[in-house]
ZAMARGU-4260 file (C-alpha; in steps of 0.2 Angstrom, whole numbers, plus 5000, padded with zeros to 4 digits):
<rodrens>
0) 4823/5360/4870 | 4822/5347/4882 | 4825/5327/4878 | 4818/5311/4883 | 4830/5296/4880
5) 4834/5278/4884 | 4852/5271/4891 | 4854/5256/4899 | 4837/5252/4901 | 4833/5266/4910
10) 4824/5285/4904 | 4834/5299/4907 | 4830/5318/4903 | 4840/5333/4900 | 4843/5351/4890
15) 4847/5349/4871 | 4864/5360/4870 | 4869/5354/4852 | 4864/5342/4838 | 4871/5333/4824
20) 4862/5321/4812 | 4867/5305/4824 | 4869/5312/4839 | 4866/5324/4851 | 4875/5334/4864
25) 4864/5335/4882 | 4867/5341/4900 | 4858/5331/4912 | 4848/5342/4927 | 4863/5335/4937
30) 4876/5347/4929 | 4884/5332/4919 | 4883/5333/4899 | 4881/5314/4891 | 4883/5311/4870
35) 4866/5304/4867 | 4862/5293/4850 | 4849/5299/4842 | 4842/5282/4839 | 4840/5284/4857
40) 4828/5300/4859 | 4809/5294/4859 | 4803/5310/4864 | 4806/5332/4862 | 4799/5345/4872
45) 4799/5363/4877 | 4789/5359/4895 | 4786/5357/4908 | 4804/5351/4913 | 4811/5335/4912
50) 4812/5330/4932 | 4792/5338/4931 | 4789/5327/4916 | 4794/5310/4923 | 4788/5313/4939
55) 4769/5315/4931 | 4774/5298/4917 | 4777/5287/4931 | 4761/5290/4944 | 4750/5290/4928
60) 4761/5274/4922 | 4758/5265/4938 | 4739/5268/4937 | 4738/5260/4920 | 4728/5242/4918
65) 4741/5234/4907 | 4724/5219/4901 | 4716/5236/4897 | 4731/5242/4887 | 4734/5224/4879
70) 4715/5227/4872 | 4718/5242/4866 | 4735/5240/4857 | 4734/5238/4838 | 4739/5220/4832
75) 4752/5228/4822 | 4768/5235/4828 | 4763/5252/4835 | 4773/5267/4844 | 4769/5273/4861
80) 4761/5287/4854 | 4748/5277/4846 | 4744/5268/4861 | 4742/5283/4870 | 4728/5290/4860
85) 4719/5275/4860 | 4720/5271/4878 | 4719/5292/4886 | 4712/5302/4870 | 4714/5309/4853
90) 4723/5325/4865 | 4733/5314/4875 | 4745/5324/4885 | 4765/5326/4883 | 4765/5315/4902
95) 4751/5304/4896 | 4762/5298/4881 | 4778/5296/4893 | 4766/5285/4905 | 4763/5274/4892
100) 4781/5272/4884 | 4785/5268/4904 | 4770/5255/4906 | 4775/5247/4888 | 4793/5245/4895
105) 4791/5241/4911 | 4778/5224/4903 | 4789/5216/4890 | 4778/5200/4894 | 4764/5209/4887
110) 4772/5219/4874 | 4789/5217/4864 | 4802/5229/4860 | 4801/5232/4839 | 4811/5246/4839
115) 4813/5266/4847 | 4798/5269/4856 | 4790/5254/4845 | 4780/5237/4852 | 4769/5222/4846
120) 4759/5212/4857 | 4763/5196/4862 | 4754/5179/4858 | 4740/5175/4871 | 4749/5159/4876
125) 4766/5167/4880 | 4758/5179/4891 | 4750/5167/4901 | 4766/5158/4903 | 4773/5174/4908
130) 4760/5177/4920 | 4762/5162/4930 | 4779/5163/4932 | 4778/5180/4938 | 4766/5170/4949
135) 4778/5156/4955 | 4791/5170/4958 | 4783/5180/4967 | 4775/5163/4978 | 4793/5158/4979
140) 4800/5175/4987 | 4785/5173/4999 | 4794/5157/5004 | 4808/5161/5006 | 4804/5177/5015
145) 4794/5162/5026 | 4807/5151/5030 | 4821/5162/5032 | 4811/5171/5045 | 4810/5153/5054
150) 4827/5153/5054 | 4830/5167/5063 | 4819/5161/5074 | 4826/5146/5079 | 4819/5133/5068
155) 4825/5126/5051 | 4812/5121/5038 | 4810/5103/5031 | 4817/5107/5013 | 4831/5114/5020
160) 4837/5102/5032 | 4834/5089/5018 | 4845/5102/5006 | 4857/5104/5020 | 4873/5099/5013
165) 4873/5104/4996 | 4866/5122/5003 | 4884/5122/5014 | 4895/5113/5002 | 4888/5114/4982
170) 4874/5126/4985 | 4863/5130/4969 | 4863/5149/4972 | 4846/5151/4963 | 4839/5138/4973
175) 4825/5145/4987 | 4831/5134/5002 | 4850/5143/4997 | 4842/5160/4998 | 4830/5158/5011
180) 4850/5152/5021 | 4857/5168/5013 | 4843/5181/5020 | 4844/5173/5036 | 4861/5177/5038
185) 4861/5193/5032 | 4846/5198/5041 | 4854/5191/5059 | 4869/5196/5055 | 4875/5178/5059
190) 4888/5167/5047 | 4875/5154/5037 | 4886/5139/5048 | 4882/5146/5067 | 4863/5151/5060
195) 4859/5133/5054 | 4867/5125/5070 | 4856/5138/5080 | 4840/5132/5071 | 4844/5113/5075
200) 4848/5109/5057 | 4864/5098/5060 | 4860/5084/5070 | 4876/5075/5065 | 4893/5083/5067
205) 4901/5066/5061 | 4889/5066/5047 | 4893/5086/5042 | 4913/5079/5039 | 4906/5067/5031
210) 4896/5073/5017 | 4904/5087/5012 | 4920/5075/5008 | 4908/5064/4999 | 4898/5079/4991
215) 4916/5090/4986 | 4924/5071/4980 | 4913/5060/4976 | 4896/5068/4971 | 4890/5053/4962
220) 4892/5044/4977 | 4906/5029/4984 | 4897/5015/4978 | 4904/5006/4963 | 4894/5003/4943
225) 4894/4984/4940 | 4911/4977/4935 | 4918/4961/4934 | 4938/4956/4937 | 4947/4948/4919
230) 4956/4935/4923 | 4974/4934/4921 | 4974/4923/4904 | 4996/4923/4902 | 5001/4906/4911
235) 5015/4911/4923 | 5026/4900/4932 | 5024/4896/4948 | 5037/4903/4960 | 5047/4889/4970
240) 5049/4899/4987 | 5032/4904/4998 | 5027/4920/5003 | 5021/4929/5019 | 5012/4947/5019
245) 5012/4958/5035 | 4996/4970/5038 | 4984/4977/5048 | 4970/4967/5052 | 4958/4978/5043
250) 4967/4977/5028 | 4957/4970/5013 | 4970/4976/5000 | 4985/4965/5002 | 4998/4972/4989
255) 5015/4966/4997 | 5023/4950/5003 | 5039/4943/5008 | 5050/4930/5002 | 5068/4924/5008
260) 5079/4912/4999 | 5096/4904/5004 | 5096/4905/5021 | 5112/4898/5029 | 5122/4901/5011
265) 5133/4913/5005 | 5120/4923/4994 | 5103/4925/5003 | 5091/4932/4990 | 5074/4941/4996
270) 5059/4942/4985 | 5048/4960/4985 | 5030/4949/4979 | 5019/4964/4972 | 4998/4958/4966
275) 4997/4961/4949 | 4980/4967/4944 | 4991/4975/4929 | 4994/4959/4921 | 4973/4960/4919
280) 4968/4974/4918 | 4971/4986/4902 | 4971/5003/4903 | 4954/5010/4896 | 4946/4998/4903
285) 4932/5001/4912 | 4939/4997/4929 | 4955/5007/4924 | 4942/5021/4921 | 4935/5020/4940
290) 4952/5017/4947 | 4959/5033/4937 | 4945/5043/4943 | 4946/5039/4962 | 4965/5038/4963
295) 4966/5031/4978 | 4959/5021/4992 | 4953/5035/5005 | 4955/5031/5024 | 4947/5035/5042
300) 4944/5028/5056 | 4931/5014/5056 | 4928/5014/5035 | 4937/5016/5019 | 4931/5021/5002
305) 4942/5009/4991 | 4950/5011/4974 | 4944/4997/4966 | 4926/4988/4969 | 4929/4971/4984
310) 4926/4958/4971 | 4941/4967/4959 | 4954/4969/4974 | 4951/4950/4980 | 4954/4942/4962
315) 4969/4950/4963 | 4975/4952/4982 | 4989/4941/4990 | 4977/4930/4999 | 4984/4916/5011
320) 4983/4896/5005 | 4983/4904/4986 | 4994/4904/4971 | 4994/4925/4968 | 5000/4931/4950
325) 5014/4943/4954 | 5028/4955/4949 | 5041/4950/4959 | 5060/4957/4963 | 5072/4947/4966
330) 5087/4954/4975 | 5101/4944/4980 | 5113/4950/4998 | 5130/4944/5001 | 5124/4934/5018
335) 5140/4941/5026 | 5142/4959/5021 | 5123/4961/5013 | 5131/4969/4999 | 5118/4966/4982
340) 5124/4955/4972 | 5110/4956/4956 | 5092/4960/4953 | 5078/4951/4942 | 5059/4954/4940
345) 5049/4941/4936 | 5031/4939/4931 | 5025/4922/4941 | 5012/4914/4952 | 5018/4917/4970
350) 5011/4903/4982 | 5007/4913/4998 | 5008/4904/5015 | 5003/4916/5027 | 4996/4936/5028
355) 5002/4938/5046 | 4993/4955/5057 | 5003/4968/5064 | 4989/4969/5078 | 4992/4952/5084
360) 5012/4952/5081 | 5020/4966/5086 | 5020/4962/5106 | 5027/4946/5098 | 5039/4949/5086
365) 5050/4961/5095 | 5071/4964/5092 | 5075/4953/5104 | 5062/4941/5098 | 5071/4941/5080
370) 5091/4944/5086 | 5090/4931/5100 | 5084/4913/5092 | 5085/4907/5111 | 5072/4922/5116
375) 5054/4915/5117 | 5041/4925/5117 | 5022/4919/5124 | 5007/4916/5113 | 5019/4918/5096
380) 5007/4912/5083 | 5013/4897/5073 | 5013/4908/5058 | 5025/4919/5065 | 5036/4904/5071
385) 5037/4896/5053 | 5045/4912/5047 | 5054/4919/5060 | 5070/4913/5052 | 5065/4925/5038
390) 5058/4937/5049 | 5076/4937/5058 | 5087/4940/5042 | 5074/4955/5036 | 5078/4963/5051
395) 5093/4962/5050 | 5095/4968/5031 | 5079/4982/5035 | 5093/4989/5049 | 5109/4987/5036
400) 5096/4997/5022 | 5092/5010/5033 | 5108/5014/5040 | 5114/5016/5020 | 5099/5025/5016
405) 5104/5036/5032 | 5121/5040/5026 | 5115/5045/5009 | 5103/5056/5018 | 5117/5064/5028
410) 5107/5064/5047 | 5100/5049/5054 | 5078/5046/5054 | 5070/5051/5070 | 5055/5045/5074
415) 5049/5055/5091 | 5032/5052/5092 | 5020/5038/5092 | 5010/5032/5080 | 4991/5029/5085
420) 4977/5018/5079 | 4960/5022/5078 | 4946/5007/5079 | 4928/5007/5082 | 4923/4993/5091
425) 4905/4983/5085 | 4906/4997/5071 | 4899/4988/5054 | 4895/5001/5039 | 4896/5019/5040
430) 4899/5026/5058 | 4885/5035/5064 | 4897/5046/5076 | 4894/5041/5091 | 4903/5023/5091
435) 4915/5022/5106 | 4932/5026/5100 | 4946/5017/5106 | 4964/5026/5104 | 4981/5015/5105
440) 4997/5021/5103 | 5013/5010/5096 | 5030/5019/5095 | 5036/5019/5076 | 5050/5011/5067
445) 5044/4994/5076 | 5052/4980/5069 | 5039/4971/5056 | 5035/4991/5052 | 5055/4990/5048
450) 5053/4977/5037 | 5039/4981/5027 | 5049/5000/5024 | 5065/4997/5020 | 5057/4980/5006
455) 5046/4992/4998 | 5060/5006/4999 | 5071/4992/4988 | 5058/4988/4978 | 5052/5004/4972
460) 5071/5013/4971 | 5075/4997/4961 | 5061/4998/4949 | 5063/5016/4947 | 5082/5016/4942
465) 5076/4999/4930 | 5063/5009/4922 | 5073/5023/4919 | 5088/5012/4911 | 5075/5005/4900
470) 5070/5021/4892 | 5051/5018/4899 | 5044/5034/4908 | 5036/5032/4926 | 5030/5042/4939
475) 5043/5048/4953 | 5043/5054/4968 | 5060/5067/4971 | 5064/5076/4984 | 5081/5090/4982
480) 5086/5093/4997 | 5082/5091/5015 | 5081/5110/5019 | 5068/5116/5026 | 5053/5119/5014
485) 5059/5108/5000 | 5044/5098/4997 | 5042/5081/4990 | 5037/5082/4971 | 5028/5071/4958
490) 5038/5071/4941 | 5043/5059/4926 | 5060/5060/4931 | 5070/5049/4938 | 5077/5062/4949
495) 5084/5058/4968 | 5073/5059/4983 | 5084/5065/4996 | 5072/5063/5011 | 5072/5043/5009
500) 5091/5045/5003 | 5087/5033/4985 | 5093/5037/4968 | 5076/5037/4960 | 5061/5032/4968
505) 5043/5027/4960 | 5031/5020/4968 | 5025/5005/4963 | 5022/4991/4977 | 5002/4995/4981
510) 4993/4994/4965 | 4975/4990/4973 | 4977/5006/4981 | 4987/5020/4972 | 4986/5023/4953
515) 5000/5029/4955 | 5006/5013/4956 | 4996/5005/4946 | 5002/5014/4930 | 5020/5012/4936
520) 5016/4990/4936 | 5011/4993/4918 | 5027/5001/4913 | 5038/4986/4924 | 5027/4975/4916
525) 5031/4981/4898 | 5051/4981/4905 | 5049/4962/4911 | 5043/4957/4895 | 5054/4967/4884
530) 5071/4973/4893 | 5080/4991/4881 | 5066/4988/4869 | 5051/4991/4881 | 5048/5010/4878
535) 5042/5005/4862 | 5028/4992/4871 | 5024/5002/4888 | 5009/5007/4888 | 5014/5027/4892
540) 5023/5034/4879 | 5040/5045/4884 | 5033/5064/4886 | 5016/5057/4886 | 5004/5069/4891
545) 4992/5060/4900 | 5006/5054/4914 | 5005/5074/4917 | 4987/5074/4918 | 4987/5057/4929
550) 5001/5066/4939 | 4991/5082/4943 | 4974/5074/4947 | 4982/5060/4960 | 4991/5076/4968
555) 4973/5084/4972 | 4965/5070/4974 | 4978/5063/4988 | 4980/5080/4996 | 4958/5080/4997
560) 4960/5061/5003 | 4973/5063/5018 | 4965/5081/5025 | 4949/5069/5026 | 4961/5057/5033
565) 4965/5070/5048 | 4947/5080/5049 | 4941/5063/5052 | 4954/5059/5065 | 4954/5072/5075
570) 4935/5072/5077 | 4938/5053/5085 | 4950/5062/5095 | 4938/5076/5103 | 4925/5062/5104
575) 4939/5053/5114 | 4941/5065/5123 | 4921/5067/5129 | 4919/5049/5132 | 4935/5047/5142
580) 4929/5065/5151 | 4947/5070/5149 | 4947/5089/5154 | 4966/5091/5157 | 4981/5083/5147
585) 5000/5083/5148 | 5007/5091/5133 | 5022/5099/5123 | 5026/5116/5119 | 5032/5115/5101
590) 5028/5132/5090 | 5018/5148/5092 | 5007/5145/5106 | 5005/5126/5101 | 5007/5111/5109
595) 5004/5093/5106 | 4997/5081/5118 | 5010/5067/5126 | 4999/5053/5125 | 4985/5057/5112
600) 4986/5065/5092 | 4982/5081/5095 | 4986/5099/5091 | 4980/5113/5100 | 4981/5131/5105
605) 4983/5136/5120 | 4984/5154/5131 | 4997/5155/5144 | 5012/5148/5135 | 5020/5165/5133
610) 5037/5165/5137 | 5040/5146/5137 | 5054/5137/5125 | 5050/5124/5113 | 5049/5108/5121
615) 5044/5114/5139 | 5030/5102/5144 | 5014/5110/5152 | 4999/5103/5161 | 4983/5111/5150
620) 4965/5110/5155 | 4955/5111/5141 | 4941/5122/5134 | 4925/5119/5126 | 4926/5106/5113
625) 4917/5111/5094 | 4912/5096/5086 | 4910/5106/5071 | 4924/5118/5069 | 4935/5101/5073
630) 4942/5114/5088 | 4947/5114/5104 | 4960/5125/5114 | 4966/5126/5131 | 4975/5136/5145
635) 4994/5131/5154 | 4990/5128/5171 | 5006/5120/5176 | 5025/5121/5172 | 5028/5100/5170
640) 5048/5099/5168 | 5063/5100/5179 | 5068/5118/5173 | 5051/5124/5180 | 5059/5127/5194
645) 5075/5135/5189 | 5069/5146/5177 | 5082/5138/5163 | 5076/5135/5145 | 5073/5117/5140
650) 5083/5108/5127 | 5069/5109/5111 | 5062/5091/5109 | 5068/5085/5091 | 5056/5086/5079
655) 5055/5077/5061 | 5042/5088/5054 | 5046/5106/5047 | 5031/5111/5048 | 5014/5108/5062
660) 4999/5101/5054 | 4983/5110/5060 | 4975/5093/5063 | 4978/5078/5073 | 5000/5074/5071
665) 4995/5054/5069 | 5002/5041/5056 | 4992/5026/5056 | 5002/5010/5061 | 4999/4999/5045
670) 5011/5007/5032 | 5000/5001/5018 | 4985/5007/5025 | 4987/5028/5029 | 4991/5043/5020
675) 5007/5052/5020 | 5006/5070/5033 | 5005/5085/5026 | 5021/5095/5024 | 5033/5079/5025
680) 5038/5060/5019 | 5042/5051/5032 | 5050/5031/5027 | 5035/5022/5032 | 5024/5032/5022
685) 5035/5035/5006 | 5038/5016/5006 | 5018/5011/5008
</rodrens>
């Protein structure tokens, strides 16, 4: 006796071999035996055989008028047999009965499953619903049969270009303009990427960068929700010293400024002067709420996606010709041997006389400029002459700090390379991608860069080792060792960091632009007010689980922010590249078959450098540049060093990182305005 059963949706016949009550031994015409359910049989026979027996179902079954059999079908709940005789004959056939079971499965919009080998008819209204999605499906497969075939072609369809980038970066997978892309590749055998720039659909290779960071980190978009800036309702006293802060030009977020007190005494004391949006702003809040979500201020060249809303970060930044609310440190230096004396934080009004622009300084306000007070420089602004005094002794505290730090450290900081800024001249709003770009370079550890470092390098050491003496937990940055690999890590602990060569290290002096350092400002805050008892005040709790989860998301964040960072520069670079028509470069062999540009921020590959040392110096013409793909390589043409000649191995160039970075090698001039590189902390960007 033969079988005809269901499993997994499909009919399957075979020979009965042995039964129980449940179940039912059967060997498939394939050799292979299966244990049926019972529950599962819908029909026995003798003959003809099961292959013959489906065979006949299915051609009968596919000439079936399913309205016909709607029609026919009792408007109870019937077995297929019954529908048979009504709809073939009173004599309907062994194949005529297995056709119809196939038709009533293969319709479930017309008919639902009751049961083995029983249905019911379903409502008139459900069917016509059914129906005309069967309709818009079957439309929709025609479109996307349509437009894929355009794409191969070499044209891209409206809705797809205007689905572009959430087809590239967020696609919705059941979408058609994603499977329309899909098919297209798959049927030209081409990666969706290459097949959409062949049909014309990215106009805009600035633009592609561009949105997939805002589509992968801000999907809502970088625009702000209406909020207003509380005001700072404590009265604090007003400080009796005036501050100066030194930025970038371009910087809107003035977190830092400088104080110095006692010149031409014994004890000289300097002030660290950080905005204090903290004394404000409460955590909850609903500016705390945006500011935790974004986590940061993101950087490029030409634009900036800030933390906090404009109108927030100028209540609260260190504007000239204002009276700021402030955290300050105080740190008194033997004037002699510069040995600290004591430290006090204070929460105060800071009167701030000047925010003086690296930009305009830094040809000024050199080391001879502030070790020689006979040295006069050309053009010094008169805001740089009222503190050159100050700016004098910081120097020469910032060399005396650094030199300590360097000893803790064990190996003095090397700063090989130059740093480079990025400006887009006329550029207002969001770069279209075509802007002229304009690359300068500035050797780092400058002077005023100096400065800056080694006061925020006090400040946040000190507030770190103050915090964790007062029992009040924070957010560190440690580093345990300098050994290769060892990165920097993001902790509760006041743990050494062993790159900067401090104790404890939290930051804490840019609390516009890091939340980081906002949440640590509440925690000083809570230690100003209420010394060994603050723990019980601070906001964050020791062991508190949120500063974990604030810990983890500003890593990913941060790590998201500064690959943007680079992406973006090194697109300004290739552009630079094509507007200057630069087709050869000097550059530096430094690993694998990599060298880095002399006088630009770039990285590339190049084919001919086999044999040659780390740190021979090469003459590279370059390759074809891909927007895109952020790529470019190039071929050694020329030996460029004295050992060419000889055939003797060069001396490696030193190198502070430990590792190359796949991008652009550039550190934006303005500490407080870059990210930190990938793979290691150097002192200006730890201290920003």
């Amino acid at each position: 006796m033969y079988v005809l059963f269901e499993e997994a949706g499909k009919f399957l016949g075979g020979r009965v071999l042995s039964e129980a009550e449940s179940s039912a031994q059967v060997e498939l015409e394939s050799g292979k035996r299966v244990k049926v359910k019972a529950a599962h049989i819908v029909l026995r026979f003798d003959k003809p055989s099961p292959s013959e027996l489906m065979a006949a179902a299915q051609t009968a079954s596919a000439a079936m008028d399913l309205e016909l059999a709607y029609e026919f079908a009792p408007e109870d709940e019937f077995g297929f047999g019954d529908l048979a005789v009504e709809y073939f004959s009173k004599q309907a056939s062994l194949a005529e009965q297995a056709a119809t079971l196939y038709c009533l499965f293969g319709a479930p919009h017309y008919f639902r499953r009751a049961g083995k080998g029983r249905f019911k008819k379903a409502a008139p209204e459900v069917i016509a619903q059914a129906l005309l999605a069967i309709e818009k499906k079957k439309q929709q497969v025609a479109q996307v049969e349509e437009w894929a075939q355009q794409l191969q072609n070499g044209q891209c369809p409206e809705p797809i270009k205007e689905q572009l980038y959430k087809i590239l970066f967020k696609p919705d997978k059941n979408g058609p303009e994603y499977k329309a892309v899909l098919l297209a590749a798959r049927a030209s055998q081409t990666a969706p990427l290459l097949l959409l720039q062949r049909a014309g659909a990215i106009d805009s290779p600035y633009q592609f960068h561009w949105r997939r960071f805002v589509l992968e980190n801000f999907p809502k978009g970088t625009g702000f929700p209406a909020l207003s800036a509380p005001e700072i309702t404590e009265v604090l006293p007003l400080a009796s010293v005036p501050a100066f802060s030194i930025d970038d030009s371009q910087t809107t977020e003035i977190d830092d400024a400088l104080s110095v007190q006692g010149l031409g005494t014994a004890s000289i004391t300097i002030g660290v002067h950080i905005a204090a949006p903290g004394l404000a702003m409460a955590t909850g809040s609903a500016i705390d709420l945006v500011a935790r979500h974004r986590l940061s201020t993101v950087y490029m060249p030409g634009q900036k996606i800030t933390m906090l809303p404009d109108e927030v970060v100028q209540r609260y930044t260190l504007a000239e010709g204002r009276d700021c609310p402030a955290v300050s440190l105080y740190v008194a230096f033997d004037a002699e041997t510069l040995a600290i004396q004591s430290s006090e934080t204070k929460l105060e009004r800071v009167p701030i006389a000047h925010n003086l622009r690296h930009d305009q300084l830094d040809a000024v306000v050199t080391a001879e400029w502030l070790q020689n007070p006979a040295f006069e420089s050309q053009n010094t602004p008169q805001a740089a002459q009222n503190v050159r005094a100050q700016l004098s002794f910081l120097y020469r505290l910032a060399q005396h700090l650094k030199a300590q730090r360097e000893v803790v450290r064990g190996k003095p900081e090397t700063f090989n390379r130059p740093d480079y800024n990025f400006r887009l001249p006329g550029c207002v709003g969001e770069p279209s991608g075509n802007e002229q770009v304009e690359i300068s370079t500035r050797q780092r550890g400058a002077p005023l860069d100096l400065i800056v470092a080694e006061a925020m390098i006090l400040a946040n050491s000190t507030w770190g080792e103050w915090m964790h003496q007062c029992g009040v937990p924070a957010i560190y940055r440690s580093q345990a060792s300098l050994a290769p690999g060892v990165k920097v890590r993001m902790g509760t602990r006041a743990l050494p960091h062993a790159g900067i060569g401090v104790k404890s290290y939290a930051w804490a002096t840019s609390p516009l632009r890091r939340y980081t350092d906002m949440v640590n400002q509440w925690q000083i805050i809570a230690c100003a007010r209420h010394g060994r008892t603050a723990a019980l005040a601070a906001p964050f709790k020791p062991k508190d689980a949120e500063l974990f989860s604030i810990i983890s998301a500003f890593d990913a964040a941060y790590s998201a922010y500064n690959a943007n960072q680079q992406a973006m520069e090194r697109f300004w670079t290739l552009k630079y590249l094509q507007q200057q028509g630069i087709t050869e470069l000097d550059a530096t062999l430094f690993k694998d078959g990599l060298v880095r540009a002399d006088s630009l921020p770039l990285v590339l590959p190049v084919l001919g450098a086999q044999g040659l040392p780390r740190g021979a110096r090469v003459r590279v013409k370059l390759g074809t540049i891909d927007e895109i793909a952020l790529d470019v390589s190039g071929t050694v043409v020329a030996r460029l060093d004295a050992d060419a000649a000889t055939g003797e191995a060069s001396k490696p160039e030193p190198d502070d990182d430990d590792e190359p970075m796949a991008g652009p090698i550039s550190i934006a001039v303005d500490v407080n305005e870059s990210l930190p590189e990938a793979g290691a902390e150097t002192v200006a960007n730890a201290a920003g």
